[in-house]
N, C-alpha and C positions, 0 to 999 in steps of 0.2 A: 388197699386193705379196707377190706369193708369195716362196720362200726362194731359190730359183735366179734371178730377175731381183736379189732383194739381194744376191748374192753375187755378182753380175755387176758391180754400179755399185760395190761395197764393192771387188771385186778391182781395178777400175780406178785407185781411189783409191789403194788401198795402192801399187800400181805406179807411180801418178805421184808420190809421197812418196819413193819408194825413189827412182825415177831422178833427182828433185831435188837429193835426199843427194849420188847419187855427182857429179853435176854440180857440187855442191857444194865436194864433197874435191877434184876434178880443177882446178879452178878457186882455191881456197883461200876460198873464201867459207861464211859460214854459214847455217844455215836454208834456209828453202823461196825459193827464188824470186818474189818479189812476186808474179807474175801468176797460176802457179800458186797462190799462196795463198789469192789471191781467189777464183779458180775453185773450187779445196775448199771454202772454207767456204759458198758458193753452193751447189754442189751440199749437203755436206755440211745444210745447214740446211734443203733439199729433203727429205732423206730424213728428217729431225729431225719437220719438220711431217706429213708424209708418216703417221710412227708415233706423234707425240702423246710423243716421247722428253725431257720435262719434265724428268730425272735425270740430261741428258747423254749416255749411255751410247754414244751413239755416238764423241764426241771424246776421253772419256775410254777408248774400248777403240783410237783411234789415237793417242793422242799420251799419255795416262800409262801404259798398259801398252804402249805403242810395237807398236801393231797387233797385240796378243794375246802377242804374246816376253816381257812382262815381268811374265804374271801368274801368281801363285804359287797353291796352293791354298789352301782357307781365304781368299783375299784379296776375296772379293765373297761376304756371306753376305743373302741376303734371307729374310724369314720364320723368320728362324730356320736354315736350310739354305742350306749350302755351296752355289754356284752358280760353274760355270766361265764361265770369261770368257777361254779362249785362242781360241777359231776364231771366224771370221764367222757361221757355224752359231749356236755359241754366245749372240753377242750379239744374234742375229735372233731364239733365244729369250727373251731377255729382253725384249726389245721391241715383238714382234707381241701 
């Protein structure tokens, strides 16, 4: 999969996360909405198999660095060498 179709199905993702959220707050409820949830991690576990991503990388750059906002540097070192982990770019290098 090239970088521009990840970055297509990845920005989908992130946009139905975010719109959950605020459905969320407007609603007073928390988390993702069941249905959505299931559809993410569907998809989600497509693009998993898809890159052979055995280290997670993918749920871990949306939901512990909450879609790339929460990663500091220095925070992802592989090889010895600092590795960012803020943009989808980012984690499409780690994983292709």
């Amino acid at each position: 999969m090239k970088l521009d179709d990840f970055k297509m199905h990845m920005e989908k993702i992130v946009n139905a996360i975010e719109k959950s959220r605020e459905i969320g707050e407007v609603f007073g409820c928390e988390g993702i909405i069941v249905i959505y949830d299931e559809l993410l991690d569907s998809i989600v576990d497509l693009l998993q198999y898809h890159f052979k991503d055995r280290n997670d990388w993918i749920n871990y750059w949306l939901w512990e660095l909450d879609m790339g906002k929460s990663y500091k540097k220095g925070g992802v070192i592989l090889d010895g060498k600092d590795v960012p982990l803020k943009t989808i770019e980012d984690l499409y290098n780690i994983i292709k």
